[in-house]
C-alpha positions in Angstrom: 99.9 101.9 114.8 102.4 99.3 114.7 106.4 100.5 116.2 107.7 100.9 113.0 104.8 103.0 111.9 104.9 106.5 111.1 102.1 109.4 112.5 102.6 112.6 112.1 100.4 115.7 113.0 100.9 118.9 111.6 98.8 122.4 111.9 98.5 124.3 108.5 96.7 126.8 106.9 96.0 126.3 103.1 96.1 128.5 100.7 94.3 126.4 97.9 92.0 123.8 98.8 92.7 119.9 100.0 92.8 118.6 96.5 96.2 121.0 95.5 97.5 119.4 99.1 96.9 115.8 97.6 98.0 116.4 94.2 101.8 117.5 95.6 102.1 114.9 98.3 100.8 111.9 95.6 103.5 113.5 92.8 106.2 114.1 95.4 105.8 110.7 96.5 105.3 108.6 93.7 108.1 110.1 92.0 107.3 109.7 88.7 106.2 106.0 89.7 103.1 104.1 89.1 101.5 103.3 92.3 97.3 102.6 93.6 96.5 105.7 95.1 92.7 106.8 95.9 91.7 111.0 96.5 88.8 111.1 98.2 86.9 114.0 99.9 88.9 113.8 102.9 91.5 111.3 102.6 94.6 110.1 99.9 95.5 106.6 100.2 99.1 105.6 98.7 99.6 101.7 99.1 103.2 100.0 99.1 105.0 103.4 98.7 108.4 103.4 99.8 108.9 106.8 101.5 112.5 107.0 100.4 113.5 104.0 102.1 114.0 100.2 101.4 110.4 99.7 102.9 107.5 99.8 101.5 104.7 101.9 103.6 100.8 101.9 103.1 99.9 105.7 103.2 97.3 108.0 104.5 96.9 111.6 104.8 94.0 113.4 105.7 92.9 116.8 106.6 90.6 118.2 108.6 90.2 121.8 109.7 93.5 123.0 109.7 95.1 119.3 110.7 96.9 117.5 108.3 97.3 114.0 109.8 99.8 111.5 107.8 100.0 107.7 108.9 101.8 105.6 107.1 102.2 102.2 108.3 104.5 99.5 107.3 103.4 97.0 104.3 102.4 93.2 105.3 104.8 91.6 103.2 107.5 93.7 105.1 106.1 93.0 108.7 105.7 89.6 107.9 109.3 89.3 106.4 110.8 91.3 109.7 108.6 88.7 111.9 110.4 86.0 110.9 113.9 87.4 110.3 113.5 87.8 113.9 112.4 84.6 114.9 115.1 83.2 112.7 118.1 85.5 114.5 116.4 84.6 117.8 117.0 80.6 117.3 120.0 80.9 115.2 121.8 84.1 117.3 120.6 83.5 120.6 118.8 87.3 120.0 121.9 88.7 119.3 120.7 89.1 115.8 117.7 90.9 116.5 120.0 94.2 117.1 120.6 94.8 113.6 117.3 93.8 112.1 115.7 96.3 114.6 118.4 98.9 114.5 117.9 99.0 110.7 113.8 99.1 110.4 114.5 101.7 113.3 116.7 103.4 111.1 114.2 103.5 107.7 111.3 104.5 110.3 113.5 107.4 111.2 114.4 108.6 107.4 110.6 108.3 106.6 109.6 110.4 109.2 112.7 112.9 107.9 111.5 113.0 104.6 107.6 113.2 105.4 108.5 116.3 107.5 110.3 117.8 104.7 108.1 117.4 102.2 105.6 119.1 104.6 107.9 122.1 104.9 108.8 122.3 101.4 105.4 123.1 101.0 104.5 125.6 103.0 107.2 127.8 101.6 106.0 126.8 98.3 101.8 127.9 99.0 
């Protein structure tokens, strides 16, 4: 887990089985989008889903035995593109520019983790 990744843990109790959980979060998420996602026995794997944000995240949820598990780490591309924004603010700025570009990853990890938690909630009153 990179620092701009997002984990969270969750206890729940389902109603319907794992498949009903994975069906919601992929249609919640996607939002009427196109995007690769694989359902396995255990696991849903989203790739290059922005969670909301201006990011794109690779996700994966997975439950096991009343643990719903959610990772979602940032995509390449983006890492690669923040790498060298800050290399380029630390030459050019004199690291002053690193402030912003962290402050506003920071910022999109933050609404991620907001949303994820919500749609978490959302349905738990729903089941």
């Amino acid at each position: 887990m990179g620092m701009f990744d997002v984990q969270i843990t969750k206890e729940l109790k389902l109603k319907k089985d794992k498949k009903d959980l994975y069906q919601f979060l992929n249609k919640q998420l996607s939002k009427d989008k196109k995007y690769d996602y694989i359902i396995d026995k255990n696991k849903l794997s989203i790739s290059k889903n922005p969670i909301d944000t201006f990011l794109k995240y690779n996700l994966s949820v997975q439950f096991d035995s009343h643990t719903l598990i959610i990772d979602a780490e940032l995509d390449n591309f983006y890492t690669l593109f923040i790498t060298l924004l800050i290399i380029l603010s630390i030459l050019f700025t004199y690291g002053l520019g690193i402030l912003p570009i962290i402050g506003f990853v920071y910022y999109q990890k933050t609404k991620a983790s907001k949303y994820l938690k919500n749609l978490l909630e959302n349905y738990t009153y729903i089941n």
